[in-house]
TORPA-4810 file (N, C-alpha, C, O; in nm, 3 decimals):
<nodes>
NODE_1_0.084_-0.121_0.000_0.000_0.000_0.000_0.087_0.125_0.000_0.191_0.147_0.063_X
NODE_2_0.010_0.213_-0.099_0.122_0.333_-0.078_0.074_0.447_0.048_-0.042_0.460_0.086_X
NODE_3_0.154_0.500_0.085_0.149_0.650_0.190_0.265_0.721_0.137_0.368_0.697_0.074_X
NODE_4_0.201_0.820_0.190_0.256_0.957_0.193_0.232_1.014_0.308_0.126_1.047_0.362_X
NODE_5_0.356_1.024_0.345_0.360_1.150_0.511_0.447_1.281_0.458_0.554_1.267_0.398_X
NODE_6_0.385_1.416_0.491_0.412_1.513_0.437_0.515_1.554_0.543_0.505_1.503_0.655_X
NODE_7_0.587_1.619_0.523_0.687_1.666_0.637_0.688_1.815_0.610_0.742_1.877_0.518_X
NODE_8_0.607_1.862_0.721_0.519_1.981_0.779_0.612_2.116_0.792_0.579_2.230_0.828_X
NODE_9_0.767_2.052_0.741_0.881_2.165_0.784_0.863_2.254_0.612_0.904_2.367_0.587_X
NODE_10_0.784_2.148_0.507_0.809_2.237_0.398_0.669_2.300_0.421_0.661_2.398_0.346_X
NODE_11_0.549_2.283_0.497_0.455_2.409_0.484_0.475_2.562_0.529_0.581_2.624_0.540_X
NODE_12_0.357_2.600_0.550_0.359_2.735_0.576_0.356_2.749_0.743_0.248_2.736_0.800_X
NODE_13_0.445_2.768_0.798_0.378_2.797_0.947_0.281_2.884_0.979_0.183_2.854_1.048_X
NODE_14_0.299_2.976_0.940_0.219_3.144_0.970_0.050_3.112_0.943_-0.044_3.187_0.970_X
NODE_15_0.044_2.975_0.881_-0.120_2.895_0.885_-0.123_2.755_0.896_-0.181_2.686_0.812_X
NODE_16_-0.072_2.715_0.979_-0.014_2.560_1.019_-0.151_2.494_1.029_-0.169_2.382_0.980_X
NODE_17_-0.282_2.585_1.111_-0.419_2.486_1.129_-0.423_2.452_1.013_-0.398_2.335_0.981_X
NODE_18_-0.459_2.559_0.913_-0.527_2.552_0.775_-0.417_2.473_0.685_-0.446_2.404_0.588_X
NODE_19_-0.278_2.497_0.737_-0.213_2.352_0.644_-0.250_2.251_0.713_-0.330_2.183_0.648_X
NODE_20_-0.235_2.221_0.788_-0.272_2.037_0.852_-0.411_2.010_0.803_-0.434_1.901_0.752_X
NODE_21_-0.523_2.115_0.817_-0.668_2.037_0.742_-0.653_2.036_0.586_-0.733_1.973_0.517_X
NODE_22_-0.566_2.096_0.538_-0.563_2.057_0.406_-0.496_1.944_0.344_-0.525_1.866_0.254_X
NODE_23_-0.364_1.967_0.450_-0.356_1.749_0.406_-0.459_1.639_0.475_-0.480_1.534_0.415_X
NODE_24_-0.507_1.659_0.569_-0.612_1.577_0.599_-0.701_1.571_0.540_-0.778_1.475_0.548_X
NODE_25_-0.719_1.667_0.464_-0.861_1.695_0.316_-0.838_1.564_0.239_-0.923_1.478_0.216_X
NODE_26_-0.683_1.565_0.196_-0.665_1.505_0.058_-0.663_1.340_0.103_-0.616_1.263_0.019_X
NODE_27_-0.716_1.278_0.238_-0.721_1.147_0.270_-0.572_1.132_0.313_-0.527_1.036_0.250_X
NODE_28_-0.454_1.199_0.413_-0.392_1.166_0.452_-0.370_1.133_0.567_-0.443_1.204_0.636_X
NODE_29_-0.295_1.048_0.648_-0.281_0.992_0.738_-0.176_1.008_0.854_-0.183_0.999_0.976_X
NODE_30_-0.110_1.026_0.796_0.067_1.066_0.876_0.120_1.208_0.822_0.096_1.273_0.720_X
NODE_31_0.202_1.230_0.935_0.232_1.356_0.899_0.375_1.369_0.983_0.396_1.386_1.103_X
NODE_32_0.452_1.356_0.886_0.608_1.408_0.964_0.711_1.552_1.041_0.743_1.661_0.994_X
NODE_33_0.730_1.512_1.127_0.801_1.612_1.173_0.899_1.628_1.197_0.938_1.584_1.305_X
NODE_34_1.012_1.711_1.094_1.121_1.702_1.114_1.176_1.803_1.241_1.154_1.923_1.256_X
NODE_35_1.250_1.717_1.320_1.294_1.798_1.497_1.435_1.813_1.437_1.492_1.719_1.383_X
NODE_36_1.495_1.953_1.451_1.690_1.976_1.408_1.713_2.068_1.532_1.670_2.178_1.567_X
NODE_37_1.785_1.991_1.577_1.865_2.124_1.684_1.958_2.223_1.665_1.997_2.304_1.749_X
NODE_38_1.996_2.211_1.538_2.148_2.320_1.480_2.222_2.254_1.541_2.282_2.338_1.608_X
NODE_39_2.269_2.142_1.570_2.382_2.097_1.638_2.440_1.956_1.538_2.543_1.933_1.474_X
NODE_40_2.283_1.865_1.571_2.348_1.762_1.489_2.331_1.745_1.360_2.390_1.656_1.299_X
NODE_41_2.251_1.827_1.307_2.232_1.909_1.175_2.232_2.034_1.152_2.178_2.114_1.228_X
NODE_42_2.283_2.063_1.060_2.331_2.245_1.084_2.183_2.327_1.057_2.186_2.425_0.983_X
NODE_43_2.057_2.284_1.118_1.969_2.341_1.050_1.852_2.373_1.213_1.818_2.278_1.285_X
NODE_44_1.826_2.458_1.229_1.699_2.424_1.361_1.566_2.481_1.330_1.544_2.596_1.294_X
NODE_45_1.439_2.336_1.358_1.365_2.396_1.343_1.254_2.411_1.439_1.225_2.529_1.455_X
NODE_46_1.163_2.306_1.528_1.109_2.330_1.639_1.123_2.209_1.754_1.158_2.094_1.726_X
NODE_47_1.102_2.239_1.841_1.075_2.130_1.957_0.920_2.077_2.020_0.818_2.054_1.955_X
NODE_48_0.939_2.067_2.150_0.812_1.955_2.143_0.665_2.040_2.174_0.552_1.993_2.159_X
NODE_49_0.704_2.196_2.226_0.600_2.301_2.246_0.511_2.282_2.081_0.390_2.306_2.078_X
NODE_50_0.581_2.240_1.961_0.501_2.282_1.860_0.435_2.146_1.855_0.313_2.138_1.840_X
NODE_51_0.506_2.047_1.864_0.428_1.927_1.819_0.301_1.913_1.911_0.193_1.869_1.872_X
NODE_52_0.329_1.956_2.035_0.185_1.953_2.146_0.087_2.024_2.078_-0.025_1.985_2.109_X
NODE_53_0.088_2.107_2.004_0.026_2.217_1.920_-0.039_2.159_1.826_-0.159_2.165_1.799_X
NODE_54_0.094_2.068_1.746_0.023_2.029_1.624_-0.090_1.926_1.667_-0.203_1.935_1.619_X
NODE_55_-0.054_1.830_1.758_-0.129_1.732_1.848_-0.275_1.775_1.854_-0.371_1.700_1.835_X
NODE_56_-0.279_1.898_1.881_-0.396_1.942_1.920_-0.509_1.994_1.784_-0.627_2.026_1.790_X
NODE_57_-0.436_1.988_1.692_-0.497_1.991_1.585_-0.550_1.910_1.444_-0.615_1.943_1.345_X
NODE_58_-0.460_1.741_1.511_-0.508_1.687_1.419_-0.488_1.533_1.511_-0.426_1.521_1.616_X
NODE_59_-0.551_1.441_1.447_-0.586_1.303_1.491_-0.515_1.229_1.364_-0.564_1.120_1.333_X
NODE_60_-0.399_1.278_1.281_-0.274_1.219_1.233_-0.162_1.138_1.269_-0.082_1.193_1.345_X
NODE_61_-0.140_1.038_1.238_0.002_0.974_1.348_0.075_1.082_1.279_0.088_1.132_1.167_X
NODE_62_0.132_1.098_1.446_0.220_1.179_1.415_0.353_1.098_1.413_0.362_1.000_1.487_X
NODE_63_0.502_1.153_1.297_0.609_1.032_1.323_0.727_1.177_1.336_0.766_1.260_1.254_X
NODE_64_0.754_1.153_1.470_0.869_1.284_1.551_1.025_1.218_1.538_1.090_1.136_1.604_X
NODE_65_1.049_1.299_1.418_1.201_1.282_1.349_1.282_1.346_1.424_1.293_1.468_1.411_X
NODE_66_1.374_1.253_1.543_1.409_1.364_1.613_1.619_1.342_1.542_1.690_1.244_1.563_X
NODE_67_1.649_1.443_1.479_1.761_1.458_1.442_1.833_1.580_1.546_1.867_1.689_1.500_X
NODE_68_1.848_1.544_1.689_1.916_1.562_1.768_2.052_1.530_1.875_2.060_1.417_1.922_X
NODE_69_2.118_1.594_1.897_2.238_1.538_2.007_2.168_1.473_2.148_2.104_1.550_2.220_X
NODE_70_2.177_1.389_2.171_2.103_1.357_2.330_1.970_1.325_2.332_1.892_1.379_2.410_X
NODE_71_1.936_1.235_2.248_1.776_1.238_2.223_1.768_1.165_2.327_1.651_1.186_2.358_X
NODE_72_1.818_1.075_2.424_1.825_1.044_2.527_1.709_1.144_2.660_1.604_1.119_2.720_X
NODE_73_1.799_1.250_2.651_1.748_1.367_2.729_1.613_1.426_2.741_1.574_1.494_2.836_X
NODE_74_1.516_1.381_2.590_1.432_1.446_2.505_1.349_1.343_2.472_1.264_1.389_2.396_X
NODE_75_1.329_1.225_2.493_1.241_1.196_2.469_1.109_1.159_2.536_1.017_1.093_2.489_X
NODE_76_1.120_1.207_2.639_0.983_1.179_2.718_0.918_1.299_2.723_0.828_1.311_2.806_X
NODE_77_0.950_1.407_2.637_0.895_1.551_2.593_0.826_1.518_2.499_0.707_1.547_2.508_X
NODE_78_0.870_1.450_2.385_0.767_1.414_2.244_0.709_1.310_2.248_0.634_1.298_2.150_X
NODE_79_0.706_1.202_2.334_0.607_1.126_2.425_0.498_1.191_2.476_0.386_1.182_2.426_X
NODE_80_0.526_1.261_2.580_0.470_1.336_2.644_0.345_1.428_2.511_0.222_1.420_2.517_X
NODE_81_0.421_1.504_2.411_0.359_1.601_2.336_0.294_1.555_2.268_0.231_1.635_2.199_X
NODE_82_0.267_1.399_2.241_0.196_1.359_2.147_0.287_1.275_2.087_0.250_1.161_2.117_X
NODE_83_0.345_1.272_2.048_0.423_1.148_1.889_0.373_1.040_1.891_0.349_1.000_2.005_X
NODE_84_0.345_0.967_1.803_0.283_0.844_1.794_0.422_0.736_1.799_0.447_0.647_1.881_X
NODE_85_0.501_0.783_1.673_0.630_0.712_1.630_0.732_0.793_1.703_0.703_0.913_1.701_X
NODE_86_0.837_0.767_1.764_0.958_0.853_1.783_1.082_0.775_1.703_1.108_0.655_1.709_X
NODE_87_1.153_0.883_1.624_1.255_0.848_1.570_1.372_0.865_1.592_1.405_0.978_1.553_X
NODE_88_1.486_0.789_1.653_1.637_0.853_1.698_1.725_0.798_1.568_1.694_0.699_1.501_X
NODE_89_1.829_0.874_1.548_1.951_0.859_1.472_2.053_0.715_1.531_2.099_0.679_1.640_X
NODE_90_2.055_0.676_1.427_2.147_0.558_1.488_2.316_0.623_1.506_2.387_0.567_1.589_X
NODE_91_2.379_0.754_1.419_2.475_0.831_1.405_2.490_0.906_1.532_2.409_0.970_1.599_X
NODE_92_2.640_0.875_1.551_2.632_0.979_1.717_2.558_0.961_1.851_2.529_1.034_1.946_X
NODE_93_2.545_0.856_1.824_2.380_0.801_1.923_2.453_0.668_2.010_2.393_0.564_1.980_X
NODE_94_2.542_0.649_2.087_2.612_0.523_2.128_2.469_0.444_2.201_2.477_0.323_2.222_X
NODE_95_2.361_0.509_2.233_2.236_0.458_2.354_2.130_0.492_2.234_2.031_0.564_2.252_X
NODE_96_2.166_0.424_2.097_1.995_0.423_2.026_1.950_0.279_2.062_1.865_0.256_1.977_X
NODE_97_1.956_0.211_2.110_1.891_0.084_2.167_1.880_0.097_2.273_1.820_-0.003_2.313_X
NODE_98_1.908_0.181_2.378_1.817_0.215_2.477_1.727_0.308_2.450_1.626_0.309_2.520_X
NODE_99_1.738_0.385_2.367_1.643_0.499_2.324_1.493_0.417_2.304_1.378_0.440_2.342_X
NODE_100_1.573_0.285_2.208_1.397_0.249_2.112_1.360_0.132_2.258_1.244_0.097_2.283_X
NODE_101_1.433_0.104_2.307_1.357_0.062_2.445_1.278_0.126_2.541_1.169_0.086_2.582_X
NODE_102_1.350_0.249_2.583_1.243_0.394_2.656_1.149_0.404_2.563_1.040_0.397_2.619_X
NODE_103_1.136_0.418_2.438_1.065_0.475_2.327_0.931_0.361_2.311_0.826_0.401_2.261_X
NODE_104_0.941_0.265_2.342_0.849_0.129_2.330_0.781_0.115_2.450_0.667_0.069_2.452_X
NODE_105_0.849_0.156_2.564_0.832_0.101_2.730_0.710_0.187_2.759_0.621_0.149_2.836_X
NODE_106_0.707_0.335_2.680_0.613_0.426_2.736_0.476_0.389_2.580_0.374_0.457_2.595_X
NODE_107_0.474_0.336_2.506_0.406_0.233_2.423_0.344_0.342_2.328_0.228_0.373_2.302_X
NODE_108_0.491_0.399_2.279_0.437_0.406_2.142_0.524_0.360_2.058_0.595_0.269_2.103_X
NODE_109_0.547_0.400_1.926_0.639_0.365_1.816_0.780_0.369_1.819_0.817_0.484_1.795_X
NODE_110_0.842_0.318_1.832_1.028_0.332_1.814_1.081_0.331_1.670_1.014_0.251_1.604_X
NODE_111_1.156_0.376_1.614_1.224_0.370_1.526_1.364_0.425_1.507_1.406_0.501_1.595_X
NODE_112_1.438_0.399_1.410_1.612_0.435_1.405_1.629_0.463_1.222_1.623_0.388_1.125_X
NODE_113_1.650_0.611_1.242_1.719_0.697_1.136_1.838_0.644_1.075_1.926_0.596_1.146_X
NODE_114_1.848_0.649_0.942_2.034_0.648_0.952_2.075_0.704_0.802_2.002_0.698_0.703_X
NODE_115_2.198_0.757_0.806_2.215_0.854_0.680_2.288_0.799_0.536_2.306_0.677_0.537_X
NODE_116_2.303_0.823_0.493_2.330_0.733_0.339_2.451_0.677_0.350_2.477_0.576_0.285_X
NODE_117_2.563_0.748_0.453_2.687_0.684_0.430_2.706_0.580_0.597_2.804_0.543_0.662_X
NODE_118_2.583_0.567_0.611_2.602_0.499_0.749_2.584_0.320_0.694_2.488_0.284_0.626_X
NODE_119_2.673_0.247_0.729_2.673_0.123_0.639_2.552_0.047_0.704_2.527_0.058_0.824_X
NODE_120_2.477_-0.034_0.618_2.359_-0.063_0.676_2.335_-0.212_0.779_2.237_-0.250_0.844_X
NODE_121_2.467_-0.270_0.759_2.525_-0.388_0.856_2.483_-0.316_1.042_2.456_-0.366_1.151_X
NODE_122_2.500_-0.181_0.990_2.518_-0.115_1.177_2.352_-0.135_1.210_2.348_-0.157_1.331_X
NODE_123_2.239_-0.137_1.165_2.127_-0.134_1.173_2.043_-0.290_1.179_1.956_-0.325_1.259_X
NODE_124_2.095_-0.357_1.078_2.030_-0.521_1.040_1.991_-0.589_1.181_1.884_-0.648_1.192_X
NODE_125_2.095_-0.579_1.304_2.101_-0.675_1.416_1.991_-0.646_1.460_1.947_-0.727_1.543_X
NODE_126_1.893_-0.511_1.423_1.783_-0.447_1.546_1.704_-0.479_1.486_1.614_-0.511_1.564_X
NODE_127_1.668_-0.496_1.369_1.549_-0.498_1.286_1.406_-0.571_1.394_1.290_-0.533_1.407_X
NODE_128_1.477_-0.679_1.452_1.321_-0.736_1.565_1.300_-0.619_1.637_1.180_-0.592_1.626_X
NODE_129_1.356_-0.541_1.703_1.376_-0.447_1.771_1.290_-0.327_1.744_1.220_-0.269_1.828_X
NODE_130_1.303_-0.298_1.618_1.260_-0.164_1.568_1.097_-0.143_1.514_1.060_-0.216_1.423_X
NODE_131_1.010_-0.052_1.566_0.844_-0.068_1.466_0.859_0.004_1.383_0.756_-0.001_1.315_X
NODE_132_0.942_0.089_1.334_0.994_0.148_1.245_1.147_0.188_1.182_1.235_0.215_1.264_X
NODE_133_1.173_0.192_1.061_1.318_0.218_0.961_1.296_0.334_0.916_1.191_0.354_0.855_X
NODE_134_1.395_0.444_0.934_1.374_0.572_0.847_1.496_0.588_0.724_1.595_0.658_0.745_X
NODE_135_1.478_0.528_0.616_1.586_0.513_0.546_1.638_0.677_0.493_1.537_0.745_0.477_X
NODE_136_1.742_0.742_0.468_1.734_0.888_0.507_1.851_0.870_0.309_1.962_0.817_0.294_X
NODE_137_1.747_0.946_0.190_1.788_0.900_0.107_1.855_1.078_0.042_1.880_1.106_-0.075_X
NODE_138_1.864_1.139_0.124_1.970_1.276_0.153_2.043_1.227_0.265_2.054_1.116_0.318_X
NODE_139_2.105_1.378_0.294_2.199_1.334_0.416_2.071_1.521_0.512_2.021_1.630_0.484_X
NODE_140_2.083_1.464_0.577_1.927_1.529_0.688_1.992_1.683_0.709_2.111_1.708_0.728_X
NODE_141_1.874_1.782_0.698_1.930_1.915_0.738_1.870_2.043_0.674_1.856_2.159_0.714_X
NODE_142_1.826_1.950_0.510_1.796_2.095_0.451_1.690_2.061_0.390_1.699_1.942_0.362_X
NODE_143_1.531_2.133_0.332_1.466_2.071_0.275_1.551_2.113_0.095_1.642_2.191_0.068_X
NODE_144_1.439_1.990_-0.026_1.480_2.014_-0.153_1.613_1.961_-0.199_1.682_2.015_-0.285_X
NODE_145_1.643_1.857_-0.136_1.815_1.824_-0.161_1.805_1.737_-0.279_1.685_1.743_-0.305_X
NODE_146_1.863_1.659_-0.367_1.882_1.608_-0.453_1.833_1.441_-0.410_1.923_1.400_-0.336_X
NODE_147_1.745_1.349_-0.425_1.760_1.179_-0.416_1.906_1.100_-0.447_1.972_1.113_-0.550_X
NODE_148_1.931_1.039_-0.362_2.030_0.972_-0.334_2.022_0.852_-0.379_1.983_0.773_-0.293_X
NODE_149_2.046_0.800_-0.496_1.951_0.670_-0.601_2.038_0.539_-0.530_1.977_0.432_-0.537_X
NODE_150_2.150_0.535_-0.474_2.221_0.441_-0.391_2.141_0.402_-0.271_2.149_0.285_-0.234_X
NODE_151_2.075_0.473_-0.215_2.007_0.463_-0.121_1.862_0.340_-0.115_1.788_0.301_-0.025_X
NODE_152_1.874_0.311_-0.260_1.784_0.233_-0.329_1.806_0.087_-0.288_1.713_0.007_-0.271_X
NODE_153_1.950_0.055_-0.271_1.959_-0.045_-0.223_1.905_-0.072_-0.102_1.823_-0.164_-0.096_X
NODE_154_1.950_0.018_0.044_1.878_-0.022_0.131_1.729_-0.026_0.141_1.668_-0.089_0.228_X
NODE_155_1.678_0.039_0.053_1.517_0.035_0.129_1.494_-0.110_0.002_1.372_-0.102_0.013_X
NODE_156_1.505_-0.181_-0.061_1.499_-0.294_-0.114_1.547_-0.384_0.001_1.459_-0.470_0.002_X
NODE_157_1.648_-0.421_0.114_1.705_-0.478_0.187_1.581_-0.459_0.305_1.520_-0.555_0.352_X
NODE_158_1.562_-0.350_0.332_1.472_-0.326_0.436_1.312_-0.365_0.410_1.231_-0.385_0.501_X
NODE_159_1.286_-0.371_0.284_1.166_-0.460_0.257_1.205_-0.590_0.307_1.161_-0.635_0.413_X
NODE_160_1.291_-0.655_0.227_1.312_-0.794_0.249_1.346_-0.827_0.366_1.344_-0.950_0.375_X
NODE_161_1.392_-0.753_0.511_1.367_-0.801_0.620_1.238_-0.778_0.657_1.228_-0.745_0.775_X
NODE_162_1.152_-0.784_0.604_0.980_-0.772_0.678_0.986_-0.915_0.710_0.914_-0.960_0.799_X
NODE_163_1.049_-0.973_0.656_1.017_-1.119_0.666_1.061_-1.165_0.806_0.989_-1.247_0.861_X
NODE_164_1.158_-1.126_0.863_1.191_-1.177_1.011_1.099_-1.065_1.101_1.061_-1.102_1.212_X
NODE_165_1.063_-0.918_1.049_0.963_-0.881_1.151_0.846_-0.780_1.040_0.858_-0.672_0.982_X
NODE_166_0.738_-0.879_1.051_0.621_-0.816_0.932_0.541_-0.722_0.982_0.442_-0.689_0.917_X
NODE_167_0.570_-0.660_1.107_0.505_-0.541_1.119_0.577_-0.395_1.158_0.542_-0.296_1.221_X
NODE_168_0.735_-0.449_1.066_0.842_-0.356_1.082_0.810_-0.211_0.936_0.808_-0.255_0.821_X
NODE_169_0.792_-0.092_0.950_0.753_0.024_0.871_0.850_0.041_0.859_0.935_0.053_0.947_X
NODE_170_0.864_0.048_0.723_0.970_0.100_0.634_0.949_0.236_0.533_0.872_0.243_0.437_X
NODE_171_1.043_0.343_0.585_0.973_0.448_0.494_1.151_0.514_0.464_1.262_0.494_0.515_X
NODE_172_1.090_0.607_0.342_1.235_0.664_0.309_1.216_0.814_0.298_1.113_0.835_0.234_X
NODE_173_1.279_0.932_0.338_1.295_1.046_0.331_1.409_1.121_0.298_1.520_1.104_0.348_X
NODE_174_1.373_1.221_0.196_1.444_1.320_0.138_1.424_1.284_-0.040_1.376_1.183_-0.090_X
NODE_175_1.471_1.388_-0.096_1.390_1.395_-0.193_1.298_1.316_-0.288_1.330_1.300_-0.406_X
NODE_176_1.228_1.285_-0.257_1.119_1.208_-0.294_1.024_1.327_-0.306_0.982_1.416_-0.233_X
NODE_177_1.001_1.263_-0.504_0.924_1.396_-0.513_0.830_1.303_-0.681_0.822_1.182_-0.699_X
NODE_178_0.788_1.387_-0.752_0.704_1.349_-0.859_0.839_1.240_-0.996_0.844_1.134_-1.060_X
NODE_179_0.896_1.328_-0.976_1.041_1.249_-1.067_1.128_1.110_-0.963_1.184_1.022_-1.030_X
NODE_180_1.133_1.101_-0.858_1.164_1.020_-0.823_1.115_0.877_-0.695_1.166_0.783_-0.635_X
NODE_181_0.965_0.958_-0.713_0.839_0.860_-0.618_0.872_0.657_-0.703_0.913_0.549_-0.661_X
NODE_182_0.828_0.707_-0.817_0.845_0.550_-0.861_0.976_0.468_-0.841_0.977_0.345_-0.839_X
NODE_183_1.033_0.507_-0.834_1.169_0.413_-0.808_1.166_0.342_-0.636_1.206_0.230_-0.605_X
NODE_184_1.103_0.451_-0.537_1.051_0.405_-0.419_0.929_0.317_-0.389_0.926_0.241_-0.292_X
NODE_185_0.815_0.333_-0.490_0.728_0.236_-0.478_0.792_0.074_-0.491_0.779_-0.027_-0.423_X
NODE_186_0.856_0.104_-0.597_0.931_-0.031_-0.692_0.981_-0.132_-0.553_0.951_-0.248_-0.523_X
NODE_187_1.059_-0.045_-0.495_1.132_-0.134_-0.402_1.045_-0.172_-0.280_1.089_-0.261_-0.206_X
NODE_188_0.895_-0.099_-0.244_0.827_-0.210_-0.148_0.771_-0.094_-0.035_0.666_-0.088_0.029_X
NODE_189_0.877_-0.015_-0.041_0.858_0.080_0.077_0.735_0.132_0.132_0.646_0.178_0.059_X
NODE_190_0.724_0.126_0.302_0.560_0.122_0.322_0.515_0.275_0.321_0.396_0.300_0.302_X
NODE_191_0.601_0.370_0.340_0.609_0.550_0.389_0.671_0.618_0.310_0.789_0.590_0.332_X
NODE_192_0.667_0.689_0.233_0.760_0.776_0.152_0.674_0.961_0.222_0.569_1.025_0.225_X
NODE_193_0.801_0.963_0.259_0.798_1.104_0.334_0.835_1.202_0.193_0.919_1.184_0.105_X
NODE_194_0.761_1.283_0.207_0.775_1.397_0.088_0.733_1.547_0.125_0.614_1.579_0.127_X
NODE_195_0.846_1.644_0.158_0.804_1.775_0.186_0.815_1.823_0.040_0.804_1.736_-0.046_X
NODE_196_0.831_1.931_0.008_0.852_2.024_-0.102_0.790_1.952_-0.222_0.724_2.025_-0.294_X
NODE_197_0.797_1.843_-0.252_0.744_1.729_-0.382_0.612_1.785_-0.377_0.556_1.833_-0.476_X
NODE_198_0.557_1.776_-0.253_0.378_1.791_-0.218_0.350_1.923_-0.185_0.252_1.971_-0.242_X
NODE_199_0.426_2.010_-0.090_0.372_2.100_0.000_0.403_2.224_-0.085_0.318_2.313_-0.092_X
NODE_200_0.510_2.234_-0.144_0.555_2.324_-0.236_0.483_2.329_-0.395_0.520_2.391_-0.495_X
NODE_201_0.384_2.254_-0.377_0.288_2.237_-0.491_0.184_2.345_-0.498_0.116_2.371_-0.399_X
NODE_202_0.167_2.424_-0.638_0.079_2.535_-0.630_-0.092_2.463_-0.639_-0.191_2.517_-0.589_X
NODE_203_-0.091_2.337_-0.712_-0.187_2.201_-0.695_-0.195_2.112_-0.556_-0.221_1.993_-0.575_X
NODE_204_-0.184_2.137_-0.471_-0.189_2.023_-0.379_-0.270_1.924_-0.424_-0.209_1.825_-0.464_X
NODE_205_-0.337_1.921_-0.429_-0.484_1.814_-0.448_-0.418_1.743_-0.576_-0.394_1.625_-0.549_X
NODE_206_-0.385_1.773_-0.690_-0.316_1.756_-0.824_-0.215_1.701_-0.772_-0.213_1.580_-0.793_X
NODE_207_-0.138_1.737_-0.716_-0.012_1.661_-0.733_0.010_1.555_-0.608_0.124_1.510_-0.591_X
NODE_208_-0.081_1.520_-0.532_-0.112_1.399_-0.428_-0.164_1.350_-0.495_-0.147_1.236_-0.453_X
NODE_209_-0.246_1.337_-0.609_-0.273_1.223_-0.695_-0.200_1.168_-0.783_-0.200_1.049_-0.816_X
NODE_210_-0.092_1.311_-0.852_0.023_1.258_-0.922_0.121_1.140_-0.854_0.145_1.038_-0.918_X
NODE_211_0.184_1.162_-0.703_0.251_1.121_-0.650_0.189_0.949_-0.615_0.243_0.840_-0.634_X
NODE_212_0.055_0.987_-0.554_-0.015_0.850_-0.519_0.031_0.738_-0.652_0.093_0.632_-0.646_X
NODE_213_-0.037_0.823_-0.791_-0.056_0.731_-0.905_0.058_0.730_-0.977_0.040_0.684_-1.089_X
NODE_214_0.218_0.780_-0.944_0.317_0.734_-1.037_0.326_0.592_-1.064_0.410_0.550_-1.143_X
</nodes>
């Protein structure tokens, strides 16, 4: 089945209600949030005051991308704020398997990020472990970056472990957009995260059908 989770960093803030009911218009379901601290990505954009916010405005799983130093420190804030899924970086992260253990214990979603040049051997051992894979097919930080077509391999690999855990979500983010959606269906993937592809669309409605029906 295909999805689409929009990642809410390429809308408009200055009308965030009226963006969130407009992807919920178009029959969507998930809705991503990219979390940057300027530290472990050179980029910052909000913390868990907004997601409580967004929480309050929509009945979306929410999936809280947290691309932070110490997510350790932080995650019983986006627990707390709502997240349905929480996502930690497997990069820089020596305690991401205690993370997706805290992250499970308080019973919601766990999952583990990892960036294109992170070899994917470092990830395979968790797969029972994990209710979610964020295959990261940029390297995380900026929206509009270029698809990373190498990256193709892993989310083909990460299908084919559904088989040791079949209710493991597999989704891929960064540029995924109208030119490069089909190459992600191909390989199985259950989530294709898409900011700017969708949100940066002067069609919304038009081009969530483009994307659905490549």
């Amino acid at each position: 089945m295909r999805n689409i989770s929009p990642s809410i960093i390429a809308g408009d803030f200055s009308k965030l209600d009226r963006e969130i009911k407009e992807i919920e218009d178009l029959g969507i379901t998930r809705l991503h949030l990219d979390i940057m601290d300027g530290n472990f990505v050179p980029n910052l954009t909000f913390g868990p005051l907004l997601v409580e916010g967004i929480r309050k405005l929509t009945k979306m799983h929410l999936e809280c991308h947290l691309m932070i130093n110490n997510p350790k420190k932080y995650l019983n804030d986006y627990i707390s704020a709502g997240g349905d899924t929480v996502i930690v970086h497997i990069e820089n992260n020596p305690e991401f398997e205690e993370n997706l253990s805290e992250i499970k214990r308080q019973g919601v979603k766990g999952g583990i990020a990892f960036n294109p040049d992170t070899p994917i051997k470092n990830i395979l051992p968790f797969v029972n472990k994990m209710d979610y894979v964020l295959i990261m097919s940029v390297f995380p930080g900026f929206c509009g970056q270029t698809f990373i077509e190498s990256t193709i391999d892993s989310m083909s690999e990460f299908v084919n472990q559904k088989k040791k855990n079949s209710s493991l979500v597999v989704a891929v983010d960064g540029g995924v957009n109208i030119q490069t959606i089909q190459q992600v269906y191909d390989t199985g993937v259950d989530v294709s995260i898409v900011g700017s592809g969708l949100l940066g669309a002067k069609d919304r409605k038009k081009r969530y059908q483009e994307l659905m029906n490549a």
